[in-house]
SEMI-919275 format. One record per residue (C-alpha): residue number from 1; z, y, x. Coordinates in Angstrom, 3 decimals. Layout:
   n        w        v        u
 NUM        Z        Y        X
...
end
This chain:
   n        w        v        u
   1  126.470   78.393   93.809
   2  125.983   79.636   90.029
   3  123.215   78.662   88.449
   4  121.087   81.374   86.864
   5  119.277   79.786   83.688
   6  118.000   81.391   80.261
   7  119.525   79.575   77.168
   8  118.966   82.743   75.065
   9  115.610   82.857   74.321
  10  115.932   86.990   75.406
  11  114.109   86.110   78.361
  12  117.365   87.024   80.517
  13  119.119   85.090   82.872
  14  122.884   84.178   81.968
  15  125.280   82.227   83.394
  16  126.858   78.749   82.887
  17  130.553   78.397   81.902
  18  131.042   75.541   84.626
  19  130.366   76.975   87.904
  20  127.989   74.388   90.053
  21  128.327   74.323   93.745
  22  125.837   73.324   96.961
  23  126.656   69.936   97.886
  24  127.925   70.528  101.491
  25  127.727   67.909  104.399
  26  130.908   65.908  104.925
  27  132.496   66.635  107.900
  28  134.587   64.441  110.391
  29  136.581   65.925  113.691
  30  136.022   64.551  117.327
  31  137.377   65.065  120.509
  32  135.469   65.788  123.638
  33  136.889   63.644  126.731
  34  138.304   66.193  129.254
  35  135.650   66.485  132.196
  36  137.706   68.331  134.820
  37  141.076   68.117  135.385
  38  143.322   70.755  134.781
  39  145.755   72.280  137.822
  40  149.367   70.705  137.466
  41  151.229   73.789  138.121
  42  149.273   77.059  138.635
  43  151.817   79.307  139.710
  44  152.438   76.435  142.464
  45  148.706   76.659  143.389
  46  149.131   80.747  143.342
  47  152.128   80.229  146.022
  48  149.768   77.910  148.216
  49  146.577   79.674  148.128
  50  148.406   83.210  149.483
  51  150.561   81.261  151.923
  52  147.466   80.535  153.259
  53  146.815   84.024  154.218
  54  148.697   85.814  157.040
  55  149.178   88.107  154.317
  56  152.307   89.743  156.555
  57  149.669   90.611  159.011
  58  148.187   93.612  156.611
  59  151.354   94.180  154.886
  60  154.032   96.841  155.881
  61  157.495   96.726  154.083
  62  157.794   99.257  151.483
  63  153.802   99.288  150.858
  64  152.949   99.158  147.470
  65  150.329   97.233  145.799
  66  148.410   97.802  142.410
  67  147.740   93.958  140.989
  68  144.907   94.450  138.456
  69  145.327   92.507  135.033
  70  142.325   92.241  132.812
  71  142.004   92.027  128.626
  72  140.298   88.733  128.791
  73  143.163   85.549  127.482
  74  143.014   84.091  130.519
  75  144.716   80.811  130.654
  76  147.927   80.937  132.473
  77  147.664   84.423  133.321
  78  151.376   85.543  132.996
  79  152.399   82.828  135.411
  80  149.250   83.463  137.743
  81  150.232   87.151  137.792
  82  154.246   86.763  138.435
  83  153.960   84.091  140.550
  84  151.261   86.875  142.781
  85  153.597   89.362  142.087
  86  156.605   87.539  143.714
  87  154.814   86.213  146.891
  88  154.126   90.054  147.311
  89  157.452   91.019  146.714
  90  158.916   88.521  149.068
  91  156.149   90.054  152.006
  92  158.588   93.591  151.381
  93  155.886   95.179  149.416
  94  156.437   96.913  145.916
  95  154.073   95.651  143.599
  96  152.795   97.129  140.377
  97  150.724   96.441  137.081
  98  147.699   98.244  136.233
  99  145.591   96.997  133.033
 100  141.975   97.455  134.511
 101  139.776   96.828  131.470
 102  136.734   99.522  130.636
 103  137.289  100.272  127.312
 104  139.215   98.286  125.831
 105  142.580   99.294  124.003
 106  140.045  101.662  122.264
 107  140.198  103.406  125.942
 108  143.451  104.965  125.336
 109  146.465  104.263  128.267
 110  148.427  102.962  125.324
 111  146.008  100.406  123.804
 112  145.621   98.373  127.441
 113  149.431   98.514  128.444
 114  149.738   96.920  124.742
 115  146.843   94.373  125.848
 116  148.696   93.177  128.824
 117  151.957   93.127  126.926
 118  150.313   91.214  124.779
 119  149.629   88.426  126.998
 120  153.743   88.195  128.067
 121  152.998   90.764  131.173
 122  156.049   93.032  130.112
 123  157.692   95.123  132.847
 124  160.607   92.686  132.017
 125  159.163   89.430  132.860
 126  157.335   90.609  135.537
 127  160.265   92.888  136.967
 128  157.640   95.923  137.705
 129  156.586   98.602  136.460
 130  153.449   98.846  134.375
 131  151.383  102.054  135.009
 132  148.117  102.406  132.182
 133  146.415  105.215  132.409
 134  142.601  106.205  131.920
 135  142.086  108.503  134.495
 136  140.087  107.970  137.455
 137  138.697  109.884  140.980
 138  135.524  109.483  141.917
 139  135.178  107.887  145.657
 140  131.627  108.376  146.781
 141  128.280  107.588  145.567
 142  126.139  104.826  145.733
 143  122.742  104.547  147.598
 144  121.063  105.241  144.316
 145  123.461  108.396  144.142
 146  125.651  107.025  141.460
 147  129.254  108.077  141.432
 148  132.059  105.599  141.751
 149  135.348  105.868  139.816
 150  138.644  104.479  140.587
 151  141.534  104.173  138.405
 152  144.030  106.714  140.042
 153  147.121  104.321  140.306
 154  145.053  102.172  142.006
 155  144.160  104.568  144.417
 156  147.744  106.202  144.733
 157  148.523  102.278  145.934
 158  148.684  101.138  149.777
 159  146.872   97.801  148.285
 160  145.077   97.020  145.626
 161  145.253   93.249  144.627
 162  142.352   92.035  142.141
 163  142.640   89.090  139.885
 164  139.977   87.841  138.044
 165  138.029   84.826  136.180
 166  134.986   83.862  137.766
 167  132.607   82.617  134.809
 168  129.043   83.319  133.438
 169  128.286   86.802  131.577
 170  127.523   86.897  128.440
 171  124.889   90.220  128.376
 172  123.450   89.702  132.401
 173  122.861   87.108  135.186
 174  122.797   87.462  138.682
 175  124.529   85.730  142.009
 176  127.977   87.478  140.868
 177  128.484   87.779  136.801
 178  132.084   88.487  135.711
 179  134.628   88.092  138.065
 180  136.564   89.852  141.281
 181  133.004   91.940  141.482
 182  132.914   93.025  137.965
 183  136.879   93.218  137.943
 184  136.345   96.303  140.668
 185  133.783   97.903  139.153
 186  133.801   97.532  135.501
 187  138.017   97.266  135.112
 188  138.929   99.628  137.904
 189  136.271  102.050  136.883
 190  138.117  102.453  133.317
 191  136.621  103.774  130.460
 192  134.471  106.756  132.779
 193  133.249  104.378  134.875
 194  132.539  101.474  132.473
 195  130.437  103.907  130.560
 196  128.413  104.787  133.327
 197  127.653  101.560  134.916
 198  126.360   99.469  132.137
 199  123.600  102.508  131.733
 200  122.610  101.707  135.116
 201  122.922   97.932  134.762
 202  119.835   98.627  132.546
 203  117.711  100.779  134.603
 204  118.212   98.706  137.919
 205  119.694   95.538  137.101
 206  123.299   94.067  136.791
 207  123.275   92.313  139.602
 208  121.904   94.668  141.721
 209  124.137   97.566  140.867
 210  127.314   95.465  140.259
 211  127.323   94.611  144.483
 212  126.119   98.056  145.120
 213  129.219   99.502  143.482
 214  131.664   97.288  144.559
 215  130.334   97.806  148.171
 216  131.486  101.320  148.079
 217  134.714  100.142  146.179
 218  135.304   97.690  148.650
 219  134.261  100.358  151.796
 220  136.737  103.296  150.130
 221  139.424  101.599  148.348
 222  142.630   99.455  150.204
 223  141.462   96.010  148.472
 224  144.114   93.788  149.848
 225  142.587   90.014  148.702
 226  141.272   88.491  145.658
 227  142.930   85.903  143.270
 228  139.989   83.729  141.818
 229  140.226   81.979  138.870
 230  137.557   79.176  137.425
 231  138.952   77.569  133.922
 232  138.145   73.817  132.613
 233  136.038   73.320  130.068
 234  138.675   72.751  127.762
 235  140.562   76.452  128.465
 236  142.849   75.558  131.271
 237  143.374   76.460  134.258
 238  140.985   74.581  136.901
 239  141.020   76.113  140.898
 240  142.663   78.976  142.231
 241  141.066   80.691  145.527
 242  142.760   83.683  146.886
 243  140.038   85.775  149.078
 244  140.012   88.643  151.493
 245  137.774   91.125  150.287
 246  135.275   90.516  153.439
 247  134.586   87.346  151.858
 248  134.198   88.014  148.142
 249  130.361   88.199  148.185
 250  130.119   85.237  150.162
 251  132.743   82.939  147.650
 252  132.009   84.227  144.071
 253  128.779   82.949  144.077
 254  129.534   79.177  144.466
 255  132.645   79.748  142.694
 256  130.252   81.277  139.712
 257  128.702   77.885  140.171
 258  131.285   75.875  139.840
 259  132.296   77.875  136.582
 260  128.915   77.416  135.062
 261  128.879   73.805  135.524
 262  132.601   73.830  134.176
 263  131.348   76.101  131.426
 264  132.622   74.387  127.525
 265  129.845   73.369  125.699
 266  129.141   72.166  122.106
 267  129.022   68.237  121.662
 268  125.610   68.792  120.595
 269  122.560   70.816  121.686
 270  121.500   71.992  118.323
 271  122.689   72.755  114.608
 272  121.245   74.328  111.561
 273  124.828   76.098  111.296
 274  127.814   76.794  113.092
 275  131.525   77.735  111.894
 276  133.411   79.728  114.196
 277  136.791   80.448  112.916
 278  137.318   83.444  114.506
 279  136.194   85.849  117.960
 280  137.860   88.265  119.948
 281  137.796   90.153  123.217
 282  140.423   87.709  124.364
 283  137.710   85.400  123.773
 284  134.843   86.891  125.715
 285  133.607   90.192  126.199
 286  131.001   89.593  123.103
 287  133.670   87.872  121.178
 288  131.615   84.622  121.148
 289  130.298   83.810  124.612
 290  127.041   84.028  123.664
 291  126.734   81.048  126.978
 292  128.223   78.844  124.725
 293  126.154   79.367  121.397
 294  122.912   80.180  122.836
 295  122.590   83.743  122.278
 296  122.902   85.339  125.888
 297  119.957   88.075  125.698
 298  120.124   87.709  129.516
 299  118.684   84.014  128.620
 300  116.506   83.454  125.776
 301  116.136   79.708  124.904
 302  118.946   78.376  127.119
 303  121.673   76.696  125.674
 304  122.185   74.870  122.113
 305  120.004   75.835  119.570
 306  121.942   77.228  116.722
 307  119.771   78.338  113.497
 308  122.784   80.100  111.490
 309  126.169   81.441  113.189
 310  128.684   81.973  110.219
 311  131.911   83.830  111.653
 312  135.192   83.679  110.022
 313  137.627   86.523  111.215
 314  139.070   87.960  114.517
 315  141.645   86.702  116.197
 316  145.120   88.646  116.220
 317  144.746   89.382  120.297
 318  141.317   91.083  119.776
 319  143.348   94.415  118.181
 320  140.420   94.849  115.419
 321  138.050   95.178  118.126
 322  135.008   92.977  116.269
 323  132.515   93.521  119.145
 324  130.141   90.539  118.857
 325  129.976   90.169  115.407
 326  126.174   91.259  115.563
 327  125.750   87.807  116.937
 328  126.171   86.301  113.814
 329  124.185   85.789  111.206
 330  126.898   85.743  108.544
 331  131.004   86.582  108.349
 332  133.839   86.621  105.875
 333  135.209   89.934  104.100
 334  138.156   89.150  105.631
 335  136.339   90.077  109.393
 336  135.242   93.214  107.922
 337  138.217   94.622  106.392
 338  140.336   93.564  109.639
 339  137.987   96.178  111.819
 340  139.001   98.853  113.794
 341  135.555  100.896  113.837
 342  136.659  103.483  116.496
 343  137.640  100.731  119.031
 344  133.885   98.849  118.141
 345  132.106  101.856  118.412
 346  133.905  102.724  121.655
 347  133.415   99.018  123.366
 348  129.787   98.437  122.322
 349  128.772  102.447  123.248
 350  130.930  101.737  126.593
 351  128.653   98.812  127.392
 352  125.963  100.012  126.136
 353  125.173   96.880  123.534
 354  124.742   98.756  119.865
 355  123.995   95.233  118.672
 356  127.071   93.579  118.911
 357  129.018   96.211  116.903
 358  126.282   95.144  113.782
 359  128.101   94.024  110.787
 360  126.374   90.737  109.685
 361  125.864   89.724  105.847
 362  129.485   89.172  104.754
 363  131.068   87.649  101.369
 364  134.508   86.966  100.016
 365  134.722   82.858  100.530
 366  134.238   80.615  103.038
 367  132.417   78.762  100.638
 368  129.583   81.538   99.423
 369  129.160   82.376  103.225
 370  128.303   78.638  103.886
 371  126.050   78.526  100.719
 372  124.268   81.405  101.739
 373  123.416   80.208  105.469
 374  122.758   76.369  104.316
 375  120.337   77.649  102.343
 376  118.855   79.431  105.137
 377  118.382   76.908  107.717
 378  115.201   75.518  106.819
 379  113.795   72.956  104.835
 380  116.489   70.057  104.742
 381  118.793   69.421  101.752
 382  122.261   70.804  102.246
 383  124.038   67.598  102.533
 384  122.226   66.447  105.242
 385  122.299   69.567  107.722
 386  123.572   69.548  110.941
 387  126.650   71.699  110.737
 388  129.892   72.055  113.421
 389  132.614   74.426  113.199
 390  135.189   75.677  116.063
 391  138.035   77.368  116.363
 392  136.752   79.561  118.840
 393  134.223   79.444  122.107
 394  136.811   78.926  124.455
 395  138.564   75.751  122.350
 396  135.994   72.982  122.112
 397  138.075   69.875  122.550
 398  137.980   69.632  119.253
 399  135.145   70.288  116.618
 400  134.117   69.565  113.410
 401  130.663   68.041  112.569
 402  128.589   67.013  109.904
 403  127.707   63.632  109.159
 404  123.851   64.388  110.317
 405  125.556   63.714  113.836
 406  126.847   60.209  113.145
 407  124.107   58.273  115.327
 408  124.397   60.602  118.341
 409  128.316   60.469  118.484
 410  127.847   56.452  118.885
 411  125.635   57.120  121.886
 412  128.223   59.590  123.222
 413  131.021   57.721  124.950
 414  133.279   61.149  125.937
 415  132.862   62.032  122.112
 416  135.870   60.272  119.790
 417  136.085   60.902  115.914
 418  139.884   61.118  115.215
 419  139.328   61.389  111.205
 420  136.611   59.539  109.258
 421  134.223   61.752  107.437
 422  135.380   63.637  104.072
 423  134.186   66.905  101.852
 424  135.212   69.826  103.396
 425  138.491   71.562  102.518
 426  138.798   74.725  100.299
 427  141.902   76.227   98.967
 428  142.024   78.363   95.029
 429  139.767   80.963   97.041
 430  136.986   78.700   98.219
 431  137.695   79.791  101.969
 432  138.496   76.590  104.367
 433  141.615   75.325  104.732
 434  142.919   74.922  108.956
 435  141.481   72.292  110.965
end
C-alpha cells in the first residue's frame, strides 16, 4: 500500500519512490482428515443399486428413456451417467441425454449440450444421442393454478430417468432443497419454467411449491426412478440410492440429511477474510455455496462467520457465468473482464436473485484486493488477522490459514499442517502464486 505523505511543503500529497506494502499474515497449508469415506467404484454402486429394482418389470424393449444430466460438476458424473445408461440399454430400452438445467448455457440449446460435453458426456462416450433443446409443454397446473412445463424430449420419452445430487440450497430451505425434486422442476422445466418457479418460490415458499410442482410432474410425466447422489465432504462421491418415483418424497429428506451433515466445511468457524480462488456454476448454483461461507439468505447467522470474502476469478467450467459474485465483498479484474453479462443477467433474472449478479469492489492484484479487505476487517493489525484461502467451496481438504490459527490447529487432531508458516506468494504482478 503507497504511502501518501507531503514532503513539498505545497500542502499536496505525493508519493514515495519505494513503494511500502501491508504486512500480511503468514500463511501455512493443512489438511483436513477425510470424515466419510468415499465409494470405491461408483459406476459399480450404479450397477447394484438398479439391479435392485425389477426395473424389467416397467420396461418394454424398444422404450426409450430421457436420463436427465444437470450443469452442476458433480463428482463422477460421466461414469454415474454411462454406467445408468448401460444398465438401461441392457433392459432393451433406448436411452437418451437431455441437459435439464434452467438457464444455464445462457438458456440457449447450444450452451447446455456444451455444459454436458463439458463434463465428458459426449454422444461418443456415452454411445447416445444428446437432444438440448429449450422448449417445453405445459402439463397441467398446480393447486395454486400455476402452470407446469416439461422439457419436450422428455416428454416425447416412454421414461424419464432423473439423476441428481441431493445437498443443501444455497438461496432456500425446506424438507427437499436441491436434488431429484428440484432436478424435475427447476431442470426439466428449462429456462420457461425456471423463470416462473423461483417467482413463486417467493410468494409461497420453496419448499412448498417445489413438492407441489413436482407432484404434478410426477402425476403427468413417465418418471421411471431416481438416481440419488450425496458427495463427501471432500468432493467425492459418497452413497448412491436409486428410487422409484413413489418414494422420492419419502427418501430425499433423510438423504438431504445425510448431505448436510456430510456438507464440507471450513477448518474454522470464523475469519476476518477469506480467499477463494475462484467460483462457478459447476461449483454451486451461487458460485460459492453460500452453506459453506455463511452467506445463505435462507439462514442468517448459521455457519462460519466470515467478515471479508475476497474472490479471485471463475473457473473455466462456469462459461463466464459469474453468478454469485455479489457474495463477495471484493474480486480481481481478472473476474470481471472474464464475464459473460448476458449469461449473468439471464441466470440471476431466471432465479430471481439480482444480488448475486452484483459486481463487488474489484482491483488489478491479488495483493491490492487483500490490502483493501485487511484493512476492512476491523480493528486488529494486519499481520495478525485471521485469514484462509481455498481453491473453491467444494475443495476443502486443503486450505490455507493464517498464523492467528496456530493454537486452534493444535487442539484439532483431523487438522495437519503439511508446510510450516511463510509470507505469502506473489509473482511481478502482485497476484498469488498456486497453492
Amino acid at each position: 500500500m503507497k504511502d501518501v505523505i507531503d514532503r513539498s511543503g505545497s500542502g499536496k500529497p505525493t508519493f514515495p519512490e519505494q513503494v511500502t506494502f501491508m504486512n500480511l499474515p503468514r500463511m501455512q497449508t493443512i489438511r483436513q482428515t477425510p470424515r466419510v469415506p468415499a465409494l470405491a467404484d461408483p459406476a459399480l454402486e450404479v450397477r447394484s443399486q438398479l439391479r435392485r429394482l425389477p426395473l424389467r418389470d416397467r420396461l418394454c424393449a424398444g422404450d426409450t428413456v430421457a436420463v436427465t444430466v444437470g450443469s452442476r460438476g458433480i463428482a463422477n458424473i460421466a461414469a454415474i451417467t454411462g454406467e445408468l445408461v448401460a444398465e438401461l440399454r441392457a433392459c432393451g430400452t433406448r436411452p437418451f441425454i437431455i441437459p435439464a438445467m434452467g438457464s444455464h448455457g445462457g438458456g440457449t440449446a447450444e450452451g447446455q449440450r456444451s455444459i454436458v460435453e463439458g463434463f465428458g458426456i459426449t454422444e461418443q462416450t456415452m454411445g447416445v444421442p444428446i437432444k438440448s433443446s429449450m422448449d417445453v409443454a405445459q402439463i397441467g397446473r398446480t393447486p395454486e393454478d400455476i402452470p407446469v412445463f416439461v422439457d419436450r424430449h422428455a416428454l416425447a420419452a416412454d421414461h424419464i430417468a432423473v439423476v441428481g445430487r441431493i445437498k443443501p440450497h444455497t438461496d432456500f430451505s425446506g424438507e427437499v432443497e436441491s436434488g431429484l425434486h428440484k432436478m424435475m422442476v427447476i431442470g426439466l422445466g428449462k429456462h420457461r419454467g425456471a423463470a416462473l418457479y423461483h417467482k413463486t418460490f417467493v410468494r409461497y415458499g420453496f419448499d412448498h411449491m417445489i413438492k407441489s410442482i413436482a407432484g404434478v410432474i410426477l402425476e403427468k410425466c413417465p418418471i421411471l426412478l431416481g438416481l440419488a447422489i450425496v458427495e463427501t465432504p471432500d468432493d467425492a462421491t459418497g452413497l448412491i440410492r436409486a428410487l422409484w418415483p413413489e418414494d422420492f418424497a419419502s427418501s430425499e429428506p433423510a438423504l438431504l440429511a445425510k448431505a448436510r451433515e456430510w456438507m464440507p466445511r471450513l477448518p474454522f468457524s470464523r475469519a476476518d477474510l477469506l480467499i477463494i480462488d475462484a467460483i462457478g456454476k459447476d461449483i454451486s448454483g451461487t458460485g460459492l455455496d453460500t452453506n459453506v461461507v455463511g452467506r445463505n439468505p435462507a439462514a442468517p447467522g448459521q455457519g462460519p462467520r466470515i467478515t471479508r470474502i475476497y474472490v479471485r476469478g471463475l473457473t473455466p467450467g462456469t462459461h463466464g457465468n459469474a453468478t454469485g459474485m455479489g457474495f463477495a465483498d471484493y474480486t480481481h479484474r481478472r473476474l470481471v473482464d472474464e464475464i459473460d453479462y448476458q449469461t449473468t443477467r439471464i441466470n440471476c433474472l431466471t432465479g430471481n436473485n439480482p444480488r448475486a449478479g452484483a459486481i463487488p469492489l474489484h482491483f488489478d492484484s491479488d495483493r491490492g484486493a487483500i490490502e483493501a479487505a485487511l484493512g476492512t476487517v476491523g480493528y486488529i493489525a494486519p499481520a495478525m488477522a485471521r485469514v484462509m484461502r481455498i481453491r473453491h467451496t467444494l475443495d476443502l481438504a486443503e486450505v490455507q490459514v493464517s498464523e492467528a490459527y496456530t493454537q486452534e490447529l493444535a487442539r484439532r487432531p483431523y487438522l495437519a499442517a503439511v508446510s510450516p508458516p511463510a509470507e505469502p506468494a506473489f509473482d511481478e504482478n502482485d497476484n498469488l502464486l498456486p497453492f
